[in-house]
C-alpha positions in Angstrom: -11.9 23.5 5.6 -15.0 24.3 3.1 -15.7 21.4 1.1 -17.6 23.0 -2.0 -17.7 19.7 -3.6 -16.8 16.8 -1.9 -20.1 15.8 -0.1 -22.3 16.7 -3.2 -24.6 14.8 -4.5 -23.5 13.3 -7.6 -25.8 11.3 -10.9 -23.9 8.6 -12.1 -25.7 6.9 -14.8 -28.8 5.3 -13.4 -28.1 6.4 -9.7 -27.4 8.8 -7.4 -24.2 8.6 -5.3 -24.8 11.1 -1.7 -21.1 12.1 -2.1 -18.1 12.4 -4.5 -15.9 9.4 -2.8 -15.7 5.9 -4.1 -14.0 3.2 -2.3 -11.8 1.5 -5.3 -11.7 -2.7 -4.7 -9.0 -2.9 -1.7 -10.9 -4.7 0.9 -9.7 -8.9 -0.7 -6.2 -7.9 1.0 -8.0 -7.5 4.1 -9.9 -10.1 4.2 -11.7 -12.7 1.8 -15.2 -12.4 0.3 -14.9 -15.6 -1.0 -13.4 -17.8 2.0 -14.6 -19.3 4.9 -17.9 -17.7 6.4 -15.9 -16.1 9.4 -13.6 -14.5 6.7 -16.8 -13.0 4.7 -18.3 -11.8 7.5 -14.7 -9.7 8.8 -15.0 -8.9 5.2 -18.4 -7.4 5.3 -17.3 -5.2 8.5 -14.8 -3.7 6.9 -17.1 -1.8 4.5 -20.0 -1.4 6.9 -17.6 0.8 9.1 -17.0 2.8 5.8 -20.4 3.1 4.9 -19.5 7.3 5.1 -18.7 7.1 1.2 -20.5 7.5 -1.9 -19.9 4.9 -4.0 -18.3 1.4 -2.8 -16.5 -0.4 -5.9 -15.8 -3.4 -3.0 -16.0 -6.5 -4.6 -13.0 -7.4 -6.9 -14.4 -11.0 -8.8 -12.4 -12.8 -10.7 -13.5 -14.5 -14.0 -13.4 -18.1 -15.2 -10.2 -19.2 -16.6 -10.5 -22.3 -19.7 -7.7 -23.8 -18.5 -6.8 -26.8 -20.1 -6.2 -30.0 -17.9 -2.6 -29.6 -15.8 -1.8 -26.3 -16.7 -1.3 -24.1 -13.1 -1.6 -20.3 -13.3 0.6 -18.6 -11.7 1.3 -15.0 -10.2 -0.5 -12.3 -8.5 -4.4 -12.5 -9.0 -3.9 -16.2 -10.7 -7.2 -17.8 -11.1 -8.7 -20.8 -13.1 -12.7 -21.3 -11.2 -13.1 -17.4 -10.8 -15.8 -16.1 -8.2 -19.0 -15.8 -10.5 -19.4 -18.9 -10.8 -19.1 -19.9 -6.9 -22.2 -20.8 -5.4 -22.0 -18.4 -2.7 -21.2 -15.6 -5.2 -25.3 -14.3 -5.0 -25.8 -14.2 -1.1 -22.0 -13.0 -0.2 -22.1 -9.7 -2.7 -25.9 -9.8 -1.7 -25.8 -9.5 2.0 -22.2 -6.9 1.4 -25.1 -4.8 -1.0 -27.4 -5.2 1.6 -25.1 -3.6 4.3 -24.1 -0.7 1.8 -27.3 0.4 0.4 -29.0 0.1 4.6 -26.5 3.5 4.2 -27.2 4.7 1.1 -24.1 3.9 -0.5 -23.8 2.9 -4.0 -22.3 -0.6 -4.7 -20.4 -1.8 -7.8 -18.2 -4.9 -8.7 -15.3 -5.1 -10.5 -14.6 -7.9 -13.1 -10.7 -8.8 -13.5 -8.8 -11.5 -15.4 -4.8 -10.9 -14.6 -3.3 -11.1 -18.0 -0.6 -13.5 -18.7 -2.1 -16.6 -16.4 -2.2 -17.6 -19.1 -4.4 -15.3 -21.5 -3.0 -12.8 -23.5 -3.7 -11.1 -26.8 -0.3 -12.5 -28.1 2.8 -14.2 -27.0 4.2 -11.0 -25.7 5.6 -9.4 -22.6 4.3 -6.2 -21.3 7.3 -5.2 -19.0 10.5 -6.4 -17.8 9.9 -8.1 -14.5 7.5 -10.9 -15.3 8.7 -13.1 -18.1 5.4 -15.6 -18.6 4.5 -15.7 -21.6 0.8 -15.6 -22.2 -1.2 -17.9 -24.2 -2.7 -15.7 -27.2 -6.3 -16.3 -27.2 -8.5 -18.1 -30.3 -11.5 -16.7 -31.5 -13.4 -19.1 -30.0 -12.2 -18.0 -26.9 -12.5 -14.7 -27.0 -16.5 -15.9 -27.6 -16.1 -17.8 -24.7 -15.3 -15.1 -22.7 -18.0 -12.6 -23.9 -20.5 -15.1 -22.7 -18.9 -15.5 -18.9 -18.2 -11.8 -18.6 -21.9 -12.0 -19.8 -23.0 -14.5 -16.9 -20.8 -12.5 -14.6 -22.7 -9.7 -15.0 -26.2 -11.7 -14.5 -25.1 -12.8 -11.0 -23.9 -9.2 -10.3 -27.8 -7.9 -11.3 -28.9 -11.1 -9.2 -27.6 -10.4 -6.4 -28.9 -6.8 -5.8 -25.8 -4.8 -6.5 -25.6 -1.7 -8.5 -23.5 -1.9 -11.3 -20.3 -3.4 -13.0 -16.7 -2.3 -13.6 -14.6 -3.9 -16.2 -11.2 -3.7 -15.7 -9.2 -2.7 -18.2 -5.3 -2.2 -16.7 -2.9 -3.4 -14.5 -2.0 -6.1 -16.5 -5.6 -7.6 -17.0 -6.4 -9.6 -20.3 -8.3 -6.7 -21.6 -5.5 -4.1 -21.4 -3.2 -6.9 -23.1 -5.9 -6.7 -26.3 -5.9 -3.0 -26.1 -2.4 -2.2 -25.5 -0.4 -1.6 -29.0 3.0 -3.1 -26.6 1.1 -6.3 -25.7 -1.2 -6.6 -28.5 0.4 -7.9 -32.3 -2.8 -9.6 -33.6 -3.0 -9.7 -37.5 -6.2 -10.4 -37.3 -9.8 -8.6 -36.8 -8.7 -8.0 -33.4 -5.5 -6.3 -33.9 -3.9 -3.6 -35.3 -5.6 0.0 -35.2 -7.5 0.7 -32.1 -10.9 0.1 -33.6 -10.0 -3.6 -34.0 -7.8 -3.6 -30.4 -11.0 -2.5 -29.0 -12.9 -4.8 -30.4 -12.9 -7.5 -27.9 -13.3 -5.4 -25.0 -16.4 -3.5 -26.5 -18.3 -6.6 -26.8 -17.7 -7.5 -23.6 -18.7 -4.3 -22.8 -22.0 -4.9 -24.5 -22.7 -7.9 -23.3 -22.6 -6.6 -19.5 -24.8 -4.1 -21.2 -27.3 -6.5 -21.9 -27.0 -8.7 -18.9 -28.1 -5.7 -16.6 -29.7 -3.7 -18.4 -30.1 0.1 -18.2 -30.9 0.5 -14.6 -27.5 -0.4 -13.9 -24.3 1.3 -13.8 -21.5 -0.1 -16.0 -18.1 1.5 -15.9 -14.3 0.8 -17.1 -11.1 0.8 -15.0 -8.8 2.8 -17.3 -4.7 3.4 -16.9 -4.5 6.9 -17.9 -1.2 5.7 -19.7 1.2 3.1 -20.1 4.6 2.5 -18.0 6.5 0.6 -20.8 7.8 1.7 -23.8 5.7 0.8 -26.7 2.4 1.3 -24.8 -0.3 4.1 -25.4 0.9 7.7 -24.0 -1.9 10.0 -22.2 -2.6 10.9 -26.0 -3.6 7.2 -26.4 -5.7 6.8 -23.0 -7.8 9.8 -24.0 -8.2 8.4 -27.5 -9.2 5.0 -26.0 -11.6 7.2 -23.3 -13.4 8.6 -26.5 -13.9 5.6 -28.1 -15.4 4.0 -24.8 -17.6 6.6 -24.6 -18.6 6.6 -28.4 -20.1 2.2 -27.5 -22.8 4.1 -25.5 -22.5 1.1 -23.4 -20.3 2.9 -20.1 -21.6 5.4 -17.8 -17.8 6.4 -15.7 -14.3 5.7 -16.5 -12.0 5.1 -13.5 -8.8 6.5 -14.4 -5.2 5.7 -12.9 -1.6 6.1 -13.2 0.9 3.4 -13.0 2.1 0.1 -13.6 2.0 -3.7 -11.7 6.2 -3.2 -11.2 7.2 0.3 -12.3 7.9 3.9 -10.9 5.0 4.4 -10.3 3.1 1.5 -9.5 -0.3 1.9 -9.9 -0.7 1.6 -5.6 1.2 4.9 -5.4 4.0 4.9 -2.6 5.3 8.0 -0.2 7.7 8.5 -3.1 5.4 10.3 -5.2 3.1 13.2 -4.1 -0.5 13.4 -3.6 -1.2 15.5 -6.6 1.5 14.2 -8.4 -0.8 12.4 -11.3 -4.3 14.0 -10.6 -4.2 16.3 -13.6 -3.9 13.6 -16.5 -7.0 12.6 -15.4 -8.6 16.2 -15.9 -7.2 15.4 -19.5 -9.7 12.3 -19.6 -12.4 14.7 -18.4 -11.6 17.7 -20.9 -12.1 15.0 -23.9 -15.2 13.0 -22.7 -18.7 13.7 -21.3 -18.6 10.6 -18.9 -18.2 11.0 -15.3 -14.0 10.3 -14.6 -13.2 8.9 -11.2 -9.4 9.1 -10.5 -7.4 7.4 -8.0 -4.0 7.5 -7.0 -2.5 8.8 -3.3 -5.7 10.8 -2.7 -4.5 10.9 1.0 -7.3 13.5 2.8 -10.3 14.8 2.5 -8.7 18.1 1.6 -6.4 16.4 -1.2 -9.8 15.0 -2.8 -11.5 18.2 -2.5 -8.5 20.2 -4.2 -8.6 17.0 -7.2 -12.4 17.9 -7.6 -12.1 21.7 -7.2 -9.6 21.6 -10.4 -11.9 20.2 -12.7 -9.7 16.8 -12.9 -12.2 14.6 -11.8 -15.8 14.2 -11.1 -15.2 12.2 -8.2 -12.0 10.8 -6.1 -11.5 7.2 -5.1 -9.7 6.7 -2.0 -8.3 3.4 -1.0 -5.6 3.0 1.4 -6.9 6.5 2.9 -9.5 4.9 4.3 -7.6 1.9 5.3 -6.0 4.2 7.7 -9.0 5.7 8.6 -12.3 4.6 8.2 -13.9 7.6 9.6 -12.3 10.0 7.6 -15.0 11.4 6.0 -17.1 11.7 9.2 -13.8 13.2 10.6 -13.8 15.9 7.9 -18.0 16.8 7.9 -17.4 17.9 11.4 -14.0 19.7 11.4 -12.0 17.4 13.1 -8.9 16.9 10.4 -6.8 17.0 12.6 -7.6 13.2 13.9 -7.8 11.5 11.0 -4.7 9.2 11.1 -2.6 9.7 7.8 -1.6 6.9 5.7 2.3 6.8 5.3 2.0 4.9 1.7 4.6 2.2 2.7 2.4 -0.4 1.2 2.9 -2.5 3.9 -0.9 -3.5 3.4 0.0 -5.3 0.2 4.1 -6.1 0.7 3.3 -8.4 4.0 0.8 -10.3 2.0 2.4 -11.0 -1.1 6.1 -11.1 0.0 6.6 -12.2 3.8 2.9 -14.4 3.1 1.7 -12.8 6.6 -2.4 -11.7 7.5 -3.1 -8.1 6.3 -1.9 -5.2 8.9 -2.0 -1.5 8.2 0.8 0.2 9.7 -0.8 3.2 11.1 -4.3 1.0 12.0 -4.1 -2.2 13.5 -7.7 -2.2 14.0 -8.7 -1.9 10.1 -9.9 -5.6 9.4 -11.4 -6.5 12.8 -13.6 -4.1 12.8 -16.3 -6.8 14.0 -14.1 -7.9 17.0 -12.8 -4.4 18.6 -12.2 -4.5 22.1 -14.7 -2.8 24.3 -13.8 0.0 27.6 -11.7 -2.0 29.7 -14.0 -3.1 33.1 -10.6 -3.0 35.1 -8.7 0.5 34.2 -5.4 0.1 35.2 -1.8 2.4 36.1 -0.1 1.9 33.2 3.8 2.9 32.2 5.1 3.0 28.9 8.7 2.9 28.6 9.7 4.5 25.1 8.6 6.9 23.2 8.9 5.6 19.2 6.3 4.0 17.5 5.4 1.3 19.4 5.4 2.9 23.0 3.1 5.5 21.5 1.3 3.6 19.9 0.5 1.6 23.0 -0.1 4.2 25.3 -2.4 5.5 22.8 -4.2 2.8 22.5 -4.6 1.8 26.4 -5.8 5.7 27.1 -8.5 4.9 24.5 -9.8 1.9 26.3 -10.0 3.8 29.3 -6.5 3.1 31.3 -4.1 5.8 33.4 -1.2 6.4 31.2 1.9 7.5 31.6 4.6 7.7 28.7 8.4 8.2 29.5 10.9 8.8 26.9 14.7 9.1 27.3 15.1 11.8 24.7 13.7 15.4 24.6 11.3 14.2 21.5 9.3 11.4 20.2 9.2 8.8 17.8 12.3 6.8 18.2 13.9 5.8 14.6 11.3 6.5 12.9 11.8 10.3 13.6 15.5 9.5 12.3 14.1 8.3 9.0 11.6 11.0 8.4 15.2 13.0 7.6 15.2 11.0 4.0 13.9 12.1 1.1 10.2 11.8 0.6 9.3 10.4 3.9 7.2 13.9 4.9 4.1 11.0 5.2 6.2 9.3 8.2 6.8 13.1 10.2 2.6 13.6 9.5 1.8 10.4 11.0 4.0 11.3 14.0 2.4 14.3 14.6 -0.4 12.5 14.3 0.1 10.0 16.9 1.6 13.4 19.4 -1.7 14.9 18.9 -3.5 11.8 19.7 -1.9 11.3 23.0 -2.7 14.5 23.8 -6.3 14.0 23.5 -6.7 10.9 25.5 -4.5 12.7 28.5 -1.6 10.2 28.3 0.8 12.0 30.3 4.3 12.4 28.4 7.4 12.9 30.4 10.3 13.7 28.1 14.2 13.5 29.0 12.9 10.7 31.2 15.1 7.4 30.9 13.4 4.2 32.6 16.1 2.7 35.0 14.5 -0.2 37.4 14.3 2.2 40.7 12.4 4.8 38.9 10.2 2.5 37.7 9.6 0.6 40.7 8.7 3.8 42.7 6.5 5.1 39.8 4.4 2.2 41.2 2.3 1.3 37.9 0.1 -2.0 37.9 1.5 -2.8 34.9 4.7 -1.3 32.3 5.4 -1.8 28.8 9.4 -1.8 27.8 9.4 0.2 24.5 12.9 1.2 24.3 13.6 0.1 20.8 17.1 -1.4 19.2 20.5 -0.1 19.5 22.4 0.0 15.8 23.7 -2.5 14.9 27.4 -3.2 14.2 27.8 -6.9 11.9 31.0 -7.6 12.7 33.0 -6.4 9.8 37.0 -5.8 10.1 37.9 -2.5 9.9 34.3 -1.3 11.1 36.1 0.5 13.9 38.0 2.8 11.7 37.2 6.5 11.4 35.4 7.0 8.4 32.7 4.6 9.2 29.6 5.5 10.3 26.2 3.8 11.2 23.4 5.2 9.0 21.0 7.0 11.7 24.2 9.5 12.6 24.6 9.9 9.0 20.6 11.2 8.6 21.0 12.9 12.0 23.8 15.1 11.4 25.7 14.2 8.2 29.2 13.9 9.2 31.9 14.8 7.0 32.0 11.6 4.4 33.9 12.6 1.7 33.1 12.4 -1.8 32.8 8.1 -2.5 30.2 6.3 -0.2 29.6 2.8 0.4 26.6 1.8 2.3 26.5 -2.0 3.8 23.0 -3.2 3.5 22.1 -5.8 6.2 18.4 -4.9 6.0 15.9 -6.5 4.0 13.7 -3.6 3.8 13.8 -0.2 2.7 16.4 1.5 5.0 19.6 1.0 3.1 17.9 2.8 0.1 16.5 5.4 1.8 20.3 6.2 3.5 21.6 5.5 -0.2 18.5 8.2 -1.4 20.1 10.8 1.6 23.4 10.6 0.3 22.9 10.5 -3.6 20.5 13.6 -3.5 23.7 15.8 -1.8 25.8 14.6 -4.5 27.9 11.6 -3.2 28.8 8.6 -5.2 27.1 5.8 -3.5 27.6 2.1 -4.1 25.0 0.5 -2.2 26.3 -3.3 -1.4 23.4 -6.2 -0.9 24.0 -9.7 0.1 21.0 -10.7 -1.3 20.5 -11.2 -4.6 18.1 -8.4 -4.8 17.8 -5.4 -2.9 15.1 -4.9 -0.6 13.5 -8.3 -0.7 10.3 -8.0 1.2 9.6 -4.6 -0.4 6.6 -5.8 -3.1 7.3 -4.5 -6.7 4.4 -1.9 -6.3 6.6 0.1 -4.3 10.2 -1.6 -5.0 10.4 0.7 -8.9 10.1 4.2 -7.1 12.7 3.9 -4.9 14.9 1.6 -7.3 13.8 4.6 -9.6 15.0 7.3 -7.4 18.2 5.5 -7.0 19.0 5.2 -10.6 18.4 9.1 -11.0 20.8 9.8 -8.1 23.6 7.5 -10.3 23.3 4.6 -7.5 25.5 1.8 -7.7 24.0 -1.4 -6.4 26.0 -4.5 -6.3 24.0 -7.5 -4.9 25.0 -11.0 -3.9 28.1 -9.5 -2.0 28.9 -8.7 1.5 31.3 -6.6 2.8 34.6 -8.7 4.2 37.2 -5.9 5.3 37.0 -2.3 5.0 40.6 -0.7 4.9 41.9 3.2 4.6 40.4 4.0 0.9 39.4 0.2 0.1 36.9 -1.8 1.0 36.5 -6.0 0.2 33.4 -7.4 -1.0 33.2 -11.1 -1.4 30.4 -13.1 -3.6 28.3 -14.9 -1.1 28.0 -17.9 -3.5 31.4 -18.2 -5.0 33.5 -16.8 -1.9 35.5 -14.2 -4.7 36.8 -11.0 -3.2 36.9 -8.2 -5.5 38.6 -4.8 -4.5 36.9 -1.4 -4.5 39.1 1.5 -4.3 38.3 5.2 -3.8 36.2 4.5 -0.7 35.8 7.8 1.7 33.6 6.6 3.8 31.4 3.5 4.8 27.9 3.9 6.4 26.4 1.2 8.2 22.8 -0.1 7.2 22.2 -2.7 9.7 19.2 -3.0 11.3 19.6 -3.2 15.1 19.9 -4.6 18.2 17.0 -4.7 20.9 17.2 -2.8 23.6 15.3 -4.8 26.6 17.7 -4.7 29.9 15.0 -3.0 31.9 12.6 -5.7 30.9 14.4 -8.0 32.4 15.0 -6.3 35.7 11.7 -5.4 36.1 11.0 -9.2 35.3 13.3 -10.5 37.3 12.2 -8.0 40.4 8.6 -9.1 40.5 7.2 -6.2 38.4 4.9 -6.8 35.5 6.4 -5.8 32.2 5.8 -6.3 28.9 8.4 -5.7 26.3 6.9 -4.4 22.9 8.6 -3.4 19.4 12.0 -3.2 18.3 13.0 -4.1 21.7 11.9 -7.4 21.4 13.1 -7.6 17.8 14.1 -5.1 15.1 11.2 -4.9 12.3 9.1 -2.3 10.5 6.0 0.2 12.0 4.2 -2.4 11.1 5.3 -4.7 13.6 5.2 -2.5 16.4 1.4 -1.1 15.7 0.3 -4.5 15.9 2.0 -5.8 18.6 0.7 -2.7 21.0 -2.7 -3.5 19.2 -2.6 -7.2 20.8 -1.1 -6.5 24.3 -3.5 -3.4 24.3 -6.3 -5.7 23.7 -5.5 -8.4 26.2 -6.3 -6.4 29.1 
């Protein structure tokens, strides 16, 4: 592909960024900045392997919270010391500037305080799934907080980076103060937008003044508002005029989305990739400013079309780049066809905040340890890989690149295990890329693949590998249900594979904590079934974060969904099915049932890991087979072993 504009030179303000890519603040999920000095320096990795871009917005700071003595902020991005006041703050975003500009990349830092923990612009909500109440903030504290948004800004120009970014959305104070929803001052602070503005302008100003003109200073914008009652695109391009108006910014960074809603602002595989760019070409249309946008700008080729239509000046590109931290390099030389896609399952921000595990991309288990990768292996070895889903490629993958034999068996006349399955629902096209993906990768590092070729403990034996890795995934799983035998009930990977004849009413039985069940419930509800989707938990999906949870909840809803949670299925009859309250014990009766589809999870397939175990033979079992999970698991898992030898 011809990039025309994508590795341009671009002004912005006082510099000059060598491309049109910026790296949006992403890199505090995979590591801390402001932790122990082993975490800092991981952190610093990260963006030195992605030194390819432009423009580096890496550093997301938090500012000082007055907190008054006992009071405990709570929530996502909670804070009451902040990081600009830490006395590491200087030689941490120094040495990270250090690293950037040794490449010539630009470096910025953006300045957040979440909204609601505890400071707000009044005692009001600004959606429907978090429920504290903010404090509304005095005068005096709003001239508090000029002057440490003010000192923030000096240590920024202190320690040698090149500019500032106030953030004004996703729930930060600011975008309480300028949101008409979340802000019902009386005062000379609220109202029109001129006096909603008001606060963040001399903040604004005050950054102004702390670095002066030979830094950049720039606003994170939401292009609009997810709520009801918020500003419409209308409103975000009369609040873009009125930044630009100050004279104090030189970008605004615009994006689409909510914390919770459909669609979060950290865009899932629900949505497209150029779903949302052209709001921002409003922005651009109605300002002279330079306008970043960001929001599933997947490739190279998706950021080139975004600048090619005049929406944006430049493209940010986040979890992108977690997948692939040599995408750009990738691109300048024509090799798009190895860059590894990002599949937008969020799993880099859902394992954190949900399941309170270590950051892991699901497609790159080697973004964050970019400063401990493991060499060539000294000792190559004969390796076998049993299974040909995600985690069997994944590992043969991976042990070609360090230099082993490989060999790659698979039982069926395709790859990719379940996951192939679940590419079949609607909007999971990013899954079926990253599978063709992985096919193309083996191919390059020579793994050999033998399809139609089931493992069995002779085979294996006189295949004669050093060492074999049992990838043969899970089995269905059947929880126990009277009546599960009967006819009309189906497990949910049949139903995606060849949609047998289910009638007109559907219930799906959700034993899965994840997003299966919805997508089977998403399958059905788009051909026109009646679905009642039945959950034993008292949500659906309860590791799914809320920044992905709201499309498919979303999705759902449009389809006419019915989700009944806190209730498992007890019996399931000709035309009936039982559901009983998992608290109370209460059965309740649902008639009009044509069919029941089976959403749960599976069952690990490892009997030839045991022979081979039990015969003498080195194996290793890997993924699903061990225990039923996500891509996730099974990435990382192949990552370890791989690594180990």
């Amino acid at each position: 592909m011809t990039y025309e504009h994508l590795f341009t030179p671009f002004r912005l303000g006082p510099v000059e960024v060598k491309n049109r890519v910026v790296l949006p603040p992403h890199g505090h999920v995979v590591s801390s900045l402001w932790g122990t000095d082993e975490e800092a320096e991981r952190h610093i990795g990260y963006w030195a392997a992605r030194t390819a871009a432009g423009w580096v917005d890496g550093v997301s700071a938090h500012v000082r919270n007055p907190i008054p003595p006992g009071f405990e902020p709570t929530g996502v991005g909670a804070q009451v010391h902040g990081h600009f006041r830490q006395p590491w703050f200087v030689d941490r975003v120094g040495r990270l500037a250090q690293t950037m500009h040794a490449d010539g990349t630009v470096l910025t830092v953006q300045m957040i305080l979440q909204g609601g923990m505890p400071h707000g612009a009044s005692p009001t909500l600004s959606g429907p799934v978090i429920n504290l109440v903010p404090h509304p903030l005095t005068t005096n504290e709003i001239d508090w907080f000029v002057e440490e948004y003010r000192h923030g800004a000096e240590q920024v120009r202190a320690a040698g980076a090149d500019g500032v970014e106030i953030h004004l959305n996703h729930d930060d104070m600011l975008e309480y103060f300028v949101s008409p929803l979340t802000n019902r001052r009386t005062d000379e602070y609220g109202g029109s937008l001129e006096n909603r503005l008001r606060f963040p302008l001399r903040i604004l100003r005050a950054v102004r003044e702390a670095v002066g003109p030979g830094m950049v200073v720039g606003v994170r914008l939401n292009l609009r508002e997810e709520e009801p009652g918020g500003y419409d695109v209308a409103g975000g391009v009369e609040i873009a005029r009125a930044l630009e108006a100050s004279g104090a910014v030189d970008y605004l960074s615009c994006a689409i989305g909510s914390p919770w809603g459909n669609p979060s602002y950290i865009q899932s595989h629900h949505h497209k990739a150029l779903d949302f760019a052209h709001l921002a070409g409003e922005v651009r249309k109605a300002v002279s400013l330079p306008v970043v946008y960001s929001g599933r700008v997947t490739s190279p080729q998706i950021a080139e079309q975004v600048l090619a239509a005049g929406h944006a000046d430049l493209v940010g590109m986040a979890r992108a780049h977690l997948a692939d931290g040599d995408l750009l390099r990738k691109a300048q030389e024509g090799r798009e066809d190895e860059i590894r896609p990002c599949v937008g399952g969020n799993e880099c921000i859902s394992r954190l905040l949900m399941e309170k595990l270590t950051f892991s991309c699901a497609v790159n288990p080697s973004a964050g340890r970019e400063t401990v990768l493991p060499d060539p292996t000294p000792r190559p070895r004969r390796v076998l890989v049993v299974g040909g889903g995600p985690a069997g490629m994944e590992a043969a993958a991976l042990a070609a690149e360090r230099g082993h034999q490989v060999e790659l068996w698979e039982a069926t006349d395709h790859l990719g295990g379940q996951l192939a399955v679940a590419t079949r629902a609607p909007k999971y096209d990013d899954y079926a890329d990253y599978l063709a993906y992985q096919e193309r990768r083996l191919g390059r590092v020579a793994v050999t693949v033998r399809l139609d070729r089931r493992g069995a403990l002779d085979a294996v034996r006189e295949h004669g590998a050093d060492t074999v890795v049992v990838a043969t995934g899970a089995a269905p799983r059947t929880p126990g249900i009277p009546g599960e035998q009967l006819p009309h009930v189906h497990q949910g990977v049949d139903v995606l594979s060849g949609s047998p004849d289910l009638g007109r009413h559907v219930l799906v039985v959700a034993h899965d904590d994840h997003l299966a069940p919805l997508a089977v419930a998403d399958f059905l509800g788009e051909r026109g079934h009646q679905v009642t989707l039945v959950h034993g938990t008292s949500t659906p999906a309860p590791l799914v974060s809320r920044y992905l949870l709201g499309s498919a909840l979303g999705r759902l809803d449009e389809h006419g969904v019915e989700i009944r949670t806190s209730e498992q299925v007890s019996r399931i009859e000709e035309g009936r099915v039982l559901v009983r309250h998992v608290y109370s014990h209460r059965e309740r009766i649902l008639d009009g049932i044509d069919s029941v589809v089976l959403s749960c999870s599976g069952v690990p397939v490892s009997d030839l890991h045991d022979q081979l175990i039990a015969a003498g033979i080195e194996s290793h079992v890997l993924g699903d087979a061990y225990a039923p999970r996500r891509l996730v698991w099974a990435t990382r898992q192949a990552y370890e072993l791989v690594g180990s030898w």
